[in-house]
Phi, psi and omega in degrees: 000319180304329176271323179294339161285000198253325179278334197256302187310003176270010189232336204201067193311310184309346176284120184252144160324306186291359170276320142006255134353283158352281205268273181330289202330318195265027185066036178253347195211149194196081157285158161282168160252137190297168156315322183254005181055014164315164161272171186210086201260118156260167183318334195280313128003306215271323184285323158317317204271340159356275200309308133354269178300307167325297175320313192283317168279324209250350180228011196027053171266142193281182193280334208255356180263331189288317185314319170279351174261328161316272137044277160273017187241307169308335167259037147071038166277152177265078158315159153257159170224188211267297217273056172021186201065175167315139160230114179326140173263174191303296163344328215220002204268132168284140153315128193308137164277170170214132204247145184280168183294332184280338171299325180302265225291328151318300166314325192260007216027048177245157204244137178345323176278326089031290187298319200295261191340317195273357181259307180296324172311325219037087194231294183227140186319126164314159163176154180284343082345070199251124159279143190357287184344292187299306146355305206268305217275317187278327169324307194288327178280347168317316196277316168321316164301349188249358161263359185123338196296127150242177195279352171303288197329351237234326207305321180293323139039266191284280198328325201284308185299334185297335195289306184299312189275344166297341186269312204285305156347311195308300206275357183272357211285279199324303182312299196310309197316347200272080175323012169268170195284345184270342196268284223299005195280304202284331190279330192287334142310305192289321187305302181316325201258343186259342154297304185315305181277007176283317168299323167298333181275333174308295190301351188279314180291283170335283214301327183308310179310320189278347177285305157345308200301300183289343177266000000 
């Protein structure tokens, strides 16, 4: 286990023994076990639990939509997953890249003034770095700018989301007060499973508004 945090935390600060444990517990990642009953994580293990975690920070999808998607891709089915496109199977999943700000603003085709706004808005975090995300999230106001949307426009956003995250806080309480390291495993999963279903209902709410628009 100690090595697999030596391999994965420089990727994955936030990765704990106790995230570990977690992630078996819950079938998602299954070393063997030695005679003495260490774990025994092969490469193929280490790319599992990669990936895993990347699903969880890069699409905030919960554990039980990854697990099923594990799932069928182990009995040799082509799954899909809810934010769409291609999915890397784990073996093949990259280290994330990270792009300096003139890389960013390339990677997105946005011109300095674009980022400075998209920043100021707070749509995106200052940093000496920026990752896909931040990639996807300027890309889009590129395209929004080109219908009038600017990141000013945008501003509410941010408040909806600090709103969202005061609900998912709420519903985290009983689980948080528990001070073990497997409780706080379970809280940082129900948030993620409870942003996934908030995001269904945002999306559900859009699409109805838009059907309105159109008739």
């Amino acid at each position: 286990m100690g090595q697999v945090l030596a391999k994965l935390s420089p990727e994955f600060p936030d990765l704990t023994p106790s995230k570990l444990r977690f992630l078996e517990e819950q079938q998602l990642v299954t070393p063997q076990r030695t005679e003495s009953g260490y774990r025994k994580f092969s490469g193929a293990d280490v790319d599992r639990v990669r990936f895993v975690l990347a699903m969880q920070r890069d699409h905030y999808l919960p554990l039980k939509v990854i697990r099923g998607y594990l799932a069928d891709l182990d009995a040799g089915r082509t799954p899909t997953l809810p934010m769409g496109g291609p999915v890397p199977v784990p073996s093949m999943l990259a280290t994330e890249r990270r792009f300096s700000r003139d890389e960013l603003q390339r990677e997105a085709g946005a011109g300095p003034a674009l980022l400075g706004d998209a920043i100021t808005a707070s749509l995106i975090a200052p940093a000496e770095t920026y990752g896909d995300d931040a990639v996807q999230v300027l890309k889009a106001l590129v395209e929004l700018q080109r219908s009038g949307i600017e990141p000013r426009h945008l501003r509410g956003f941010r408040a909806a989301a600090e709103r969202e995250l005061g609900l998912i806080e709420s519903a985290l309480i009983p689980v948080a007060r528990r001070a073990d390291p497997s409780s706080r495993a379970r809280a940082a999963e129900l948030a993620r499973e409870i942003a996934a279903q908030l995001e269904i209902v945002r999306s559900s709410l859009i699409r109805s508004a838009l059907g309105r628009l159109q008739s």
